[in-house]
N, C-alpha and C positions, 0 to 999 in steps of 0.2 A: 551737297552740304557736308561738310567733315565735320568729324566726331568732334564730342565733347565742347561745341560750338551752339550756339543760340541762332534761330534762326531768322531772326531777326537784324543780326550783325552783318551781314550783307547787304542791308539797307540803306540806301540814305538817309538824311534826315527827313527830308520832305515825304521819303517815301511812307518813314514810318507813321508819320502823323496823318498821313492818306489813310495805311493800316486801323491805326487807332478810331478814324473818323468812321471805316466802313463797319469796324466790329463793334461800334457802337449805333449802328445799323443806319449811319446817316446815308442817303442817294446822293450820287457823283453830282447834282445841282447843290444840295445841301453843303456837299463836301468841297465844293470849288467855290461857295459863298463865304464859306469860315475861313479857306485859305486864301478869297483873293487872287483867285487861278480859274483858268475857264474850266468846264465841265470836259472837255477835248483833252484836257493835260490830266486832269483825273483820271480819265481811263486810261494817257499813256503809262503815267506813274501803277494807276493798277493793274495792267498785263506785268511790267516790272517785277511787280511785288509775286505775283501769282507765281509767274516763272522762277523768282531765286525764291519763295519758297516751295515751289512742288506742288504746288496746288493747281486747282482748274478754276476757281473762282471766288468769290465772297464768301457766299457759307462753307466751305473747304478750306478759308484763311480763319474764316470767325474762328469756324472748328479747332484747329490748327493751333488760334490765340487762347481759347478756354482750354485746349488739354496741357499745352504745354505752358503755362503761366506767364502766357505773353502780353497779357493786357497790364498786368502790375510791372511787367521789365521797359513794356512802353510807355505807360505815366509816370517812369523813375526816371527813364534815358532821355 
């Protein structure tokens, strides 16, 4: 991730609203019910996210979205 970059800009769009679903602590069934996408593509989309952000999992992305003010830059974006 380079500087002075959000890390969430690496996202897609789908990606980030997968984001938003899981730090909202919904389960990949939860989250592939509101988007309409099987629970199979949720978890592709969440290795995705894990990997360009640096993380190893869910609560390492939550973490991630509460410290760095990423849950307000993804219900804006």
């Amino acid at each position: 991730m380079s500087r002075g970059r959000r890390p969430y800009e690496g996202l897609s769009p789908r990606e980030r609203d997968v984001l938003r679903l899981i730090v909202a602590g919904r389960t990949n069934p939860e989250i592939a019910e509101e988007l309409c996408i099987s629970a199979k593509t949720v978890m592709h989309h969440s290795g995705h996210i894990y990997r360009k952000l640096g993380v190893r999992g869910r609560v390492e992305a939550t973490a991630l979205a509460n410290h760095q003010g990423l849950l307000t830059d993804l219900e804006s974006a």
